[in-house]
Every structure is written in C-alpha cells, then in structure tokens.
C-alpha positions in Angstrom: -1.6 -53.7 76.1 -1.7 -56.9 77.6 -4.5 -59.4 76.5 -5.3 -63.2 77.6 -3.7 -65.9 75.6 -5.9 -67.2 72.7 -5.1 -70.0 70.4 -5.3 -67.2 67.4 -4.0 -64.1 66.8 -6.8 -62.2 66.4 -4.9 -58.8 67.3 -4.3 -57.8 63.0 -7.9 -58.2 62.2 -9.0 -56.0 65.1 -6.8 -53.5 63.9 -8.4 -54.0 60.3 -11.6 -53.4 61.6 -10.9 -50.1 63.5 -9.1 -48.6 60.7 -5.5 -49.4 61.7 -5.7 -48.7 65.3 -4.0 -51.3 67.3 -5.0 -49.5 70.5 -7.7 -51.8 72.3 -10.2 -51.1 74.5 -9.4 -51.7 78.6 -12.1 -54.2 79.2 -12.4 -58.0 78.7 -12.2 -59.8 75.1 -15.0 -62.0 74.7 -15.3 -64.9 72.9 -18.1 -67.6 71.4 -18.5 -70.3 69.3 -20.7 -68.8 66.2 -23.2 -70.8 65.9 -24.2 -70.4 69.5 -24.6 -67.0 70.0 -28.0 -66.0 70.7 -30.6 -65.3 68.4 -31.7 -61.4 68.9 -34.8 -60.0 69.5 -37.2 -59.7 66.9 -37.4 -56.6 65.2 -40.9 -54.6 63.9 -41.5 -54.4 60.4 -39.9 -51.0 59.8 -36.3 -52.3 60.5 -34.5 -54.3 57.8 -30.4 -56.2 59.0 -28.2 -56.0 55.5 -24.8 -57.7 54.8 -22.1 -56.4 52.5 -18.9 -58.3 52.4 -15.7 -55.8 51.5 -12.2 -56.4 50.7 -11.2 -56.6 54.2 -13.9 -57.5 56.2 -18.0 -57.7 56.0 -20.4 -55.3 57.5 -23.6 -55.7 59.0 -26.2 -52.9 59.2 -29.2 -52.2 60.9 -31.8 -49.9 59.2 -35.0 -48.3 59.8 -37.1 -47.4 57.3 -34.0 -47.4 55.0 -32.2 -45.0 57.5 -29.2 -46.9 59.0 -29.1 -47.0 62.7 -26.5 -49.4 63.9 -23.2 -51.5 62.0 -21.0 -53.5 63.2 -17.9 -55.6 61.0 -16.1 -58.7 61.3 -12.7 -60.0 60.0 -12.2 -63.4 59.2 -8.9 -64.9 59.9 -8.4 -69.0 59.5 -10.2 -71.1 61.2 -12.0 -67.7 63.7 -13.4 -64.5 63.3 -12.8 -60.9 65.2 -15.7 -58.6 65.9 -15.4 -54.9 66.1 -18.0 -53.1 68.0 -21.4 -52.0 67.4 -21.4 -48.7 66.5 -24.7 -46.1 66.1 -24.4 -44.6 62.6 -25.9 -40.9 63.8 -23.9 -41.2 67.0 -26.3 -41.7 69.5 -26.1 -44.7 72.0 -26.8 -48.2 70.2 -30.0 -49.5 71.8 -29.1 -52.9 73.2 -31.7 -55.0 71.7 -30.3 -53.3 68.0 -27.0 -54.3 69.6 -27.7 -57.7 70.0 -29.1 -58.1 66.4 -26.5 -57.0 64.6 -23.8 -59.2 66.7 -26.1 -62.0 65.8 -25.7 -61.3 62.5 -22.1 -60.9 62.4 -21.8 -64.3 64.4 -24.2 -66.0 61.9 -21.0 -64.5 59.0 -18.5 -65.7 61.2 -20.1 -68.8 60.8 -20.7 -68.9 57.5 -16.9 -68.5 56.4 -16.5 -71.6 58.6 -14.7 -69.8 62.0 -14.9 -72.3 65.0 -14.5 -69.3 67.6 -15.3 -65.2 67.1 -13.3 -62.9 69.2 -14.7 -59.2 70.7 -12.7 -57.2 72.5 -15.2 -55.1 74.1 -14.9 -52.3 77.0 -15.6 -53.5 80.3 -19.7 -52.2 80.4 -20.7 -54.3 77.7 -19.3 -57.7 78.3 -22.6 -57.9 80.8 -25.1 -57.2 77.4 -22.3 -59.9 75.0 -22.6 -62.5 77.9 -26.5 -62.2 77.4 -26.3 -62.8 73.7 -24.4 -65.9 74.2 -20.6 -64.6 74.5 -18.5 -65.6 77.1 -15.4 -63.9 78.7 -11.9 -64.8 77.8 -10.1 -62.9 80.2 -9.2 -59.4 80.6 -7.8 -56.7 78.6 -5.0 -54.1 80.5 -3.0 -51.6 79.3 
C-alpha cells in the first residue's frame, strides 16, 4: 500500500486502532491541525459525547439516551495523533452530523495530549464530509 509522505509515521498507530490490521483503506489520508477542526453540530438534549482513555488509545462515544450510537478512537504518537474511523455501534450507517461530533471530539483529545497534526486515513467517500469539518487532504492512499 502506498501512502503520501508525512513528516510521522503514523502507519503503527493506525494499525493500533483497527486491531492489528495494517491493511488501509484505498482512499485519501487526511490530515489537520487539532485545534482547527471544526466544531460539530449541536446535538439535542437526549445525546450525551463521553471519553475513555485506554492503554493504547482513547475512545470517544456518542450516546442517545444512554444507548451508544457512534465511536471513534485515536492514538497518540509524539508530537501527532492518528484517527481511526467512525464507526456505528449497532451497525447501521453513522449519520454525518453524529460523524462530525465525534471527530471533533477526538480532534479536541488529540489536542489535548499536545499533537500539532492528526492523521485519518479515510476511504475515498468520506474525505468530502472530513474536509467539511475542517480536515484537509494529504494525498492519496493506493494499494
């Protein structure tokens, strides 16, 4: 898999974050500076954003009404941060506005633990919904 040069290598923590799998998706690896990624949406009343930080990485879940919908996670790494994706917890499709809280909420993590940059490789649909949010593209990702 070929991927565009970086000044980190952020290819470990992605595999971290997706369980050992060093596979990534064909797309685009996106990148942004932590602090300027968008804020989200704001949610109603019945949803609730929670962190936990693990041995390995953090996690960042969206709930309704105590159910959890959406989670992401992000690795830290010195001195930058990788994102894996968003990810529904039932397995339906992630709504994109629950998308974009929960990346704001891993950003605001990344930031946080002091990274200067946060990585996401992403498939190639939703570099259009990260760009949005504040992300911009790095280059692309081939196999």
């Amino acid at each position: 898999m070929s991927a565009p040069d970086t000044t980190h290598d952020w290819r470990p923590l992605w595999a971290r974050l997706n369980e050992g799998e060093e596979t990534l998706p064909v797309g685009v690896l996106m990148t942004a500076p932590p602090g300027e990624v968008n804020s989200a949406p704001p949610l109603e009343s019945e949803f609730g954003v929670f962190e936990a930080p693990l041995e390995d990485y953090d996690v960042v879940e969206l709930t309704r009404f105590d159910r959890p919908m959406a989670r992401g996670r992000v690795a830290f790494g010195d001195g930058f941060a990788v994102v894996g994706p968003v990810r529904a917890v039932d397995g339906d499709a992630v709504a994109p506005d629950h998308e974009a809280v929960v990346l704001a909420r891993l950003a605001e993590e990344a930031f946080v633990e002091g990274a200067d940059v946060v990585y996401a490789p992403v498939d190639a649909g939703a570099a259009d919904r990260y760009e949005a949010v504040g992300w911009t593209r790095a280059g692309e990702l081939a196999p």
